[in-house]
C-alpha positions in Angstrom: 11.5 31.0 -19.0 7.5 31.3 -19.8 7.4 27.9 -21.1 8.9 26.9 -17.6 6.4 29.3 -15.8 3.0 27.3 -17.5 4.5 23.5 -17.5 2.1 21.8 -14.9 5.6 19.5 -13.8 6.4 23.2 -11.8 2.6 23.7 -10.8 2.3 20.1 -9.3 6.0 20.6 -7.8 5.1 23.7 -6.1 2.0 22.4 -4.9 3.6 19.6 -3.5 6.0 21.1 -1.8 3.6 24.1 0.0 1.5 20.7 1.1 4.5 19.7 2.4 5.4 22.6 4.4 2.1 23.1 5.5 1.8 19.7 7.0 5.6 20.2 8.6 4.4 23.1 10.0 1.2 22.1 11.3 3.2 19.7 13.5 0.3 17.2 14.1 1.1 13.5 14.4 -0.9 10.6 13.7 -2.8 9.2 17.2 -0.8 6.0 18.4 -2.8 3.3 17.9 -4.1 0.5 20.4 -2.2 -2.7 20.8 -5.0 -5.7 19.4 -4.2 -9.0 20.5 -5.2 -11.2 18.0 -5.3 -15.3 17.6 -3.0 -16.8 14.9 -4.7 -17.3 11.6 -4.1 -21.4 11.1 -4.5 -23.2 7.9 -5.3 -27.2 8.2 -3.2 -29.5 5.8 -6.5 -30.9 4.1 -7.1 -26.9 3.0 -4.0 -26.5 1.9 -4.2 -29.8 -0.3 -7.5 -28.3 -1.7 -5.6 -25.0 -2.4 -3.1 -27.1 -4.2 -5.3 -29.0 -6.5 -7.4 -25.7 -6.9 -4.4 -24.0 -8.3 -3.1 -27.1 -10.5 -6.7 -27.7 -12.3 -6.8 -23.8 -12.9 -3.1 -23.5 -14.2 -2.2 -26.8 -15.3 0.8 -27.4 -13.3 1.1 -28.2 -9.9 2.2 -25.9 -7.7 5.4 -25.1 -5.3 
């Protein structure tokens, strides 16, 4: 039972778990965030095609 008492598994478990209750009890949720509208990120063919022959003169092998 005393090698049970001083194994940190049980100290980092019962830590754990009073951090857990604590924040349970606490009861304080995250703030809801504000809607961003954002633009689409768009990637042209001819940077893709660089991409390509990046990855292919790095690796050897063209890719997918």
């Amino acid at each position: 039972m005393r090698r049970w008492l001083r194994s940190p598994v049980l100290h980092f478990m019962v830590i754990g778990a009073v951090l857990f209750a604590g924040s349970l009890l606490r009861g304080t949720s995250a703030p809801e965030r504000a809607k961003v509208d954002r633009e689409p990120i768009l990637v042209s063919r001819a940077r893709i095609q660089v991409m390509r022959a990046d990855f292919a003169k790095r690796w050897g092998t063209p890719s997918r």
